[in-house]
Backbone as CSV, one residue per row, in Angstrom:
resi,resn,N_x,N_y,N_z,CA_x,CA_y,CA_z,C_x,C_y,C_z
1,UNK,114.965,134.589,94.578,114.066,134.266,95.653,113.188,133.091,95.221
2,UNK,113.220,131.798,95.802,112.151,130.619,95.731,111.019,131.246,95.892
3,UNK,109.737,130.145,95.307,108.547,130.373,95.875,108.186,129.446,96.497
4,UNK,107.715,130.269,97.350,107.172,128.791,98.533,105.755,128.144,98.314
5,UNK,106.291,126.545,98.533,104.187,125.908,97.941,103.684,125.777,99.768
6,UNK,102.827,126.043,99.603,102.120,125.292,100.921,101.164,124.612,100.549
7,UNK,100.229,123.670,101.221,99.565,122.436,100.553,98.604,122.853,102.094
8,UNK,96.693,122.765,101.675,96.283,122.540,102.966,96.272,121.061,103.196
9,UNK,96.306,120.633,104.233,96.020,119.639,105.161,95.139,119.436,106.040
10,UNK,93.480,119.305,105.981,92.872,119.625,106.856,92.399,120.773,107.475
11,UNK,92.693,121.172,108.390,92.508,122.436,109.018,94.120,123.286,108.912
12,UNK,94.905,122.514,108.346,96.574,123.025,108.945,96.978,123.346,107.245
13,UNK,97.457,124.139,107.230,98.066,124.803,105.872,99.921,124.322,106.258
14,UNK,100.788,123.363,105.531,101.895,122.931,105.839,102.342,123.821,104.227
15,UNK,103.997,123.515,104.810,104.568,124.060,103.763,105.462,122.699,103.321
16,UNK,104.967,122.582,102.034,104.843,121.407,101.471,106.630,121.126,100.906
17,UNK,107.309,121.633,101.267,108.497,120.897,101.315,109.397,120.463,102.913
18,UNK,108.468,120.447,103.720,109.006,120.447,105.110,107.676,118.882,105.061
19,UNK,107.075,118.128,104.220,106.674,116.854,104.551,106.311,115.965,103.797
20,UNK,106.591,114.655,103.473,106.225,113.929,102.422,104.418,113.755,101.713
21,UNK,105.200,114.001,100.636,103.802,114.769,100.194,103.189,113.349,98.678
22,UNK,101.859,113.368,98.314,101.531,112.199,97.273,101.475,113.476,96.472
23,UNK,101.566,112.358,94.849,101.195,113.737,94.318,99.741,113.013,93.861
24,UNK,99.295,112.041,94.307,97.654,111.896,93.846,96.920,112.943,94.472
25,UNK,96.334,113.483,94.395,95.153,114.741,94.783,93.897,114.072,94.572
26,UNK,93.474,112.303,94.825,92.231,111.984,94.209,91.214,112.438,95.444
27,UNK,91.917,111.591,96.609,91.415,111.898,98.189,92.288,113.048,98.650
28,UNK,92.490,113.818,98.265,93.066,115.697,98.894,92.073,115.694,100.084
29,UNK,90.943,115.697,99.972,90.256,116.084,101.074,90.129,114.975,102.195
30,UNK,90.788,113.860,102.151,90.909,112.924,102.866,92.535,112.968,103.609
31,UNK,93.291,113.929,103.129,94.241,114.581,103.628,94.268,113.940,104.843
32,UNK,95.326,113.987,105.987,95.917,113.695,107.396,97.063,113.983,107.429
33,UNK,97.681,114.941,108.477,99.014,115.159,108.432,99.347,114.164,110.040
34,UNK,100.244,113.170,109.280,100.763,112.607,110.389,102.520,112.442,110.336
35,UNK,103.074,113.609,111.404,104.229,113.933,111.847,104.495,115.174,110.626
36,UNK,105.281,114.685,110.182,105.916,115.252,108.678,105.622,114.308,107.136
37,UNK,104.557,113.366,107.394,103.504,112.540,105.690,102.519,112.920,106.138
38,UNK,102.299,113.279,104.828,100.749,113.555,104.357,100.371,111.915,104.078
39,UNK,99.049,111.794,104.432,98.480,110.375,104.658,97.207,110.535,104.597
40,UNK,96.522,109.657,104.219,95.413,109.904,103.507,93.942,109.124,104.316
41,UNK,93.502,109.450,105.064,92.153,108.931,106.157,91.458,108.326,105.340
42,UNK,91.630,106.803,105.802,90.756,105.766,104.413,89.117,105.888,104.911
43,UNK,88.665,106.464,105.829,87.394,106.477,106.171,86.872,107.292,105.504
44,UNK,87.371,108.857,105.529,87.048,109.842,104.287,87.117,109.446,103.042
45,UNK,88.208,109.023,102.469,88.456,108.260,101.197,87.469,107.123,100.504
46,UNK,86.863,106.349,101.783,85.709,105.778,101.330,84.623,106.605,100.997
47,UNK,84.146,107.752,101.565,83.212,108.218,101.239,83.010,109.251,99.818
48,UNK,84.360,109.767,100.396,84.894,110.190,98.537,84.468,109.515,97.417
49,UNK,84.950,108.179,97.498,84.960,107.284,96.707,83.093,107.147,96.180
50,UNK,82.091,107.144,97.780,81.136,107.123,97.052,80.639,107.943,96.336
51,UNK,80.811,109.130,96.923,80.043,110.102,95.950,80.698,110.252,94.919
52,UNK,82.345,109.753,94.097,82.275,110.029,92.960,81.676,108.664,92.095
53,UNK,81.078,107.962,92.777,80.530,106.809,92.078,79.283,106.831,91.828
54,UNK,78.495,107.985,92.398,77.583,108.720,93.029,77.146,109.580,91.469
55,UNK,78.376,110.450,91.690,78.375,111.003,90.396,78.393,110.649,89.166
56,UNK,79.315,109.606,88.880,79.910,108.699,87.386,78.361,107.995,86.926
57,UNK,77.500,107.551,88.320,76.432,106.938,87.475,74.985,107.483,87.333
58,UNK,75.140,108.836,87.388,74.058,109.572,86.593,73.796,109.660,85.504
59,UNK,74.689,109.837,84.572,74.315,109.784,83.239,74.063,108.497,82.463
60,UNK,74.425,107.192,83.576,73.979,105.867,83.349,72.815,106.230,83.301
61,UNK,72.257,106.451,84.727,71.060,106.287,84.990,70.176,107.120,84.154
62,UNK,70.539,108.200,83.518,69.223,108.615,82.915,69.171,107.850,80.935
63,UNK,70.531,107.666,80.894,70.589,106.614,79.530,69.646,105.546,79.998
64,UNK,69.400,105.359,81.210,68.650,103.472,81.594,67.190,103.949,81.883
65,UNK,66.883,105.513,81.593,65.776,106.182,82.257,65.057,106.142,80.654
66,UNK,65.798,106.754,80.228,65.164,107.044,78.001,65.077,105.637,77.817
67,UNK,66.494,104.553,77.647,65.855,103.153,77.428,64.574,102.183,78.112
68,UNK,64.685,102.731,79.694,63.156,101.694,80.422,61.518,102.442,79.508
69,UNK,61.930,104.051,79.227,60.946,104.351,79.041,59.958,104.104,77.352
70,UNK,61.240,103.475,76.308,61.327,103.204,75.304,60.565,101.333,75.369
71,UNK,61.428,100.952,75.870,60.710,99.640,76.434,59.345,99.456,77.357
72,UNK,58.473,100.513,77.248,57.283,100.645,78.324,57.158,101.007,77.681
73,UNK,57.198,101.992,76.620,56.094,102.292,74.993,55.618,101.069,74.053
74,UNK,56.999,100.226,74.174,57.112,99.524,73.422,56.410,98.502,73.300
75,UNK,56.302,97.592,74.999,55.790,96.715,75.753,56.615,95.589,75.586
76,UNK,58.230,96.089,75.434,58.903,95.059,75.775,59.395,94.500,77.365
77,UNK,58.641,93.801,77.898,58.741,93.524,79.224,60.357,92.945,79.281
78,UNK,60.742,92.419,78.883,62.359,91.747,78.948,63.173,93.013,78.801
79,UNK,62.708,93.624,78.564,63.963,95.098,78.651,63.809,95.265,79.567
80,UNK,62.436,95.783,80.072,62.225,96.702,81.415,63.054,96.078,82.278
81,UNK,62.582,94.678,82.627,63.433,93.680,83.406,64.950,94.214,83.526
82,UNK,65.464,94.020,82.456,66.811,93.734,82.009,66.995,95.384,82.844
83,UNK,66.497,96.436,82.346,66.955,97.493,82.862,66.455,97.740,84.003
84,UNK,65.695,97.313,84.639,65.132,97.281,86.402,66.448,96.782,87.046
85,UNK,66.971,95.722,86.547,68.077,94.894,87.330,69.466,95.975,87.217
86,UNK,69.512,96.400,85.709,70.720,97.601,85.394,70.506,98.433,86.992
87,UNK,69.662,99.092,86.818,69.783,100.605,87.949,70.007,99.997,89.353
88,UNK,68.901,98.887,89.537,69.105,98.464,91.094,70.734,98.161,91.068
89,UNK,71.382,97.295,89.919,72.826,97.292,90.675,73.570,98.823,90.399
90,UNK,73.442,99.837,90.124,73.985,101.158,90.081,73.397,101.702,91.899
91,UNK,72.269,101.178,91.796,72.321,102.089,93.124,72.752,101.202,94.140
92,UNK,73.539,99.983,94.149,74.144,99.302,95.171,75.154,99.206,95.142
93,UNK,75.699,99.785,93.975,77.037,100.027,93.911,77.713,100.987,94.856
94,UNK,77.660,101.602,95.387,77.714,102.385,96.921,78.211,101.464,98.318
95,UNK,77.060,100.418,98.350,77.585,99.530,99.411,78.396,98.359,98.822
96,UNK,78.995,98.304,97.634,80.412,97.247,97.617,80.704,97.070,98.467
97,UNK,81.039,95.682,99.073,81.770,95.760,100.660,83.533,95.931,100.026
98,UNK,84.220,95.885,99.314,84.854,95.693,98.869,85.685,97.742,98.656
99,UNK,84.205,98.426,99.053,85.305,99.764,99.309,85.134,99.810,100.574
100,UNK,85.068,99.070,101.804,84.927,99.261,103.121,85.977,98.057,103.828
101,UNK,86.661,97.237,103.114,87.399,96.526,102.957,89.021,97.477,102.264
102,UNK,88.863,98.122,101.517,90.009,98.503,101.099,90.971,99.439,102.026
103,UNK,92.442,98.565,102.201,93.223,99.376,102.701,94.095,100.748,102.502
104,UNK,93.776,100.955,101.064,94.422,101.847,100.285,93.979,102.947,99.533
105,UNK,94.355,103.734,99.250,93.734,104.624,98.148,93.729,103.918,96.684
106,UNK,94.929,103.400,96.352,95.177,102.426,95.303,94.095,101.389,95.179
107,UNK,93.838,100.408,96.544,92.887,99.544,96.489,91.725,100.399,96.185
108,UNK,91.417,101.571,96.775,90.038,102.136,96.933,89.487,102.218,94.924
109,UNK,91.116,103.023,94.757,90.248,103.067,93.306,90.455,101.851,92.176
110,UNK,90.601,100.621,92.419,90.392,99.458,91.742,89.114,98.795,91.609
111,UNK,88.317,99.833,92.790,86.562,99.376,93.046,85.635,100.091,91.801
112,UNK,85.869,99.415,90.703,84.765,100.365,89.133,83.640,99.901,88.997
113,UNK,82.564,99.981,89.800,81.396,98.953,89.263,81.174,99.172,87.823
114,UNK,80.892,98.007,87.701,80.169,97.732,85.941,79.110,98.942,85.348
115,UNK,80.121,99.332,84.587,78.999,100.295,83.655,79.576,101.740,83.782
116,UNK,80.670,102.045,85.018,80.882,103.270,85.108,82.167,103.025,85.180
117,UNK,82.694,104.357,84.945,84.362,104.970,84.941,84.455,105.844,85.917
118,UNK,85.250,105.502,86.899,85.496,106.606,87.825,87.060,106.974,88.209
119,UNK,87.321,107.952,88.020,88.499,108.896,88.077,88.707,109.375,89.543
């Protein structure tokens, strides 16, 4: 006796050898079943995308939180600087136009801002 996979899709639970299926699982929740492919809603996928970029640069940010605060003991003003400019581009890293531009999941994840790794 086989075992059968089913894969959800949205609201629809398919049985995942009755439709072409990715095996990336990065955007799973960006899922779309269209006909018999699984296809992947680049609008969700963008947003995916932010919050794991969302995520990846927290532990920047609090490494840039111990260093600004090291440089404000210190009274090295050229750090602070240097790290004022660090965070502001972490938190604009979100609006890249360049993940609102991307046609792909592939394209989506070629978008790494500087400083972070995102999976």
């Amino acid at each position: 006796m086989a075992i059968k996979t089913y894969l959800k899709v949205g609201a629809d639970i398919v049985d995942a050898d009755a439709v072409q299926n990715t095996n990336d699982r990065t955007f799973r929740d960006a899922w779309a079943l269209e006909g018999d492919v699984i296809a992947v809603d680049m609008v969700k996928a963008r947003d995916i995308w932010r919050e794991k970029i969302r995520a990846a640069r927290v532990p920047v940010f609090n490494q840039l939180d111990a260093d600004f605060m090291k440089a404000l003991e210190s009274g090295n003003v050229t750090s602070q600087q240097t790290i004022a400019l660090q965070k502001q581009a972490l938190r604009d890293a979100t609006d890249d136009p360049t993940i609102d531009s991307a046609l792909s999941p592939d394209d989506l994840k070629l978008v790494q801002p500087a400083g972070l790794v995102i999976a």
